[in-house]
C-alpha positions as CSV (number, residue, x, y, z in Angstrom):
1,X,0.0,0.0,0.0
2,X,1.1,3.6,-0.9
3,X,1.2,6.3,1.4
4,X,1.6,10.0,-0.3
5,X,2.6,12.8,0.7
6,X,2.9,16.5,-1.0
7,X,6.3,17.6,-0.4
8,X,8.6,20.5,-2.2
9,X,11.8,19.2,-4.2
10,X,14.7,21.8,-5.6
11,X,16.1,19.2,-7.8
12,X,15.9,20.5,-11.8
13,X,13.8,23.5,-10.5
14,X,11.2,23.9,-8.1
15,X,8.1,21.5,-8.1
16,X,5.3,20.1,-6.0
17,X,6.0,16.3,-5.9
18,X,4.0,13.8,-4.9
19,X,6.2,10.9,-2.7
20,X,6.0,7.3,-1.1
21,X,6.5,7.6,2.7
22,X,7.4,4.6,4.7
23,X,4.7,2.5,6.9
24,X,4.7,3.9,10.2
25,X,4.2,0.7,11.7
26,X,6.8,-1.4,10.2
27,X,8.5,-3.1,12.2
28,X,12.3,-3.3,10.9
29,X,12.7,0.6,10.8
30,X,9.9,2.0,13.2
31,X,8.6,4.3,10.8
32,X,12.2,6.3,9.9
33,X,12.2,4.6,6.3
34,X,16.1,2.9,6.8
35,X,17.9,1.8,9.3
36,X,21.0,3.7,10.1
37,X,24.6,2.0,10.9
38,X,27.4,4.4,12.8
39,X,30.8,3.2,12.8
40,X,34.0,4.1,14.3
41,X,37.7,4.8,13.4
42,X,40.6,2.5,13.6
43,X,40.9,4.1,17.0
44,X,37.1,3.7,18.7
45,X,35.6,7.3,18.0
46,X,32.5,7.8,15.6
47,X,33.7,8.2,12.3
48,X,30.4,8.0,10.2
49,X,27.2,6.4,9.2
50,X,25.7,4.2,6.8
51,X,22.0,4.6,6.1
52,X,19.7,1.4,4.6
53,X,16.9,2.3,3.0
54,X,14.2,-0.3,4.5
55,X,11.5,-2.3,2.1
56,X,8.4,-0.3,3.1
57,X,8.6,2.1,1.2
58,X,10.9,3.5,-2.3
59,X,12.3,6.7,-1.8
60,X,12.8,7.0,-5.7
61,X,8.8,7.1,-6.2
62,X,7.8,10.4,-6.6
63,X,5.6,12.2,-9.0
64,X,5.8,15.6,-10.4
65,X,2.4,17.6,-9.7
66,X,3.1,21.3,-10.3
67,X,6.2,23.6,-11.2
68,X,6.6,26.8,-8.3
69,X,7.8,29.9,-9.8
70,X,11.0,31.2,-7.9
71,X,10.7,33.1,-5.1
72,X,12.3,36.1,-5.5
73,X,10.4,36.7,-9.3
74,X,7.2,36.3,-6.6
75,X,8.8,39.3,-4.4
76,X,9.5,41.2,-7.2
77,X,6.2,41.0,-8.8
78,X,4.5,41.9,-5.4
79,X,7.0,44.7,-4.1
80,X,6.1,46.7,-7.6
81,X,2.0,46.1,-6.9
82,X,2.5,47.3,-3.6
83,X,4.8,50.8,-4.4
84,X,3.0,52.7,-6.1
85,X,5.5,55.7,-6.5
86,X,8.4,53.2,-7.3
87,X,11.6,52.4,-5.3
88,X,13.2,55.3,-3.2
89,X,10.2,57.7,-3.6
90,X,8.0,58.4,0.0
91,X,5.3,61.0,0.2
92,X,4.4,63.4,2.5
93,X,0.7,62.5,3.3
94,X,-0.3,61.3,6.4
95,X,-1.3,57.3,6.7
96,X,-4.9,58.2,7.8
């Protein structure tokens, strides 16, 4: 059984994915999706870890829903709505 979720992804762009999410109840991983392996240097002290993706769930399923337009194209597009009398002007009357 699939469980989706919406999430954001940066990779090629910005879009609106659609994802697998591991089974919350599973039993190997508890609901983290892998299990992860730390291991130390040749002298005892934490090195790195390994991370294995469990079987209940495919992190590589994912669908694309919706491209997001870039943020600051968004600010830009807003700031000018908002100024009317364009950057670095002010006015003189009152706010009420």
């Amino acid at each position: 059984m699939i469980r989706l979720r919406i999430q954001v992804s940066h990779q090629q762009g910005t879009w609106l994915v659609l994802t697998d999410t591991p089974r919350p109840d599973c039993p190997d991983c508890e609901g983290d999706g892998g299990i992860e392996y730390p291991y130390g240097d040749e002298n005892g002290e934490y090195a790195d870890s390994n991370w294995e993706p469990c079987g209940c769930w495919n992190e590589n399923r994912r669908w694309r829903l919706l491209p997001l337009p870039r943020l600051h194209r968004l600010l830009r597009r807003w700031h000018h709505r908002r100024d009317p009398w364009g950057p670095g002007s002010y006015s003189n009357e009152p706010p009420f």
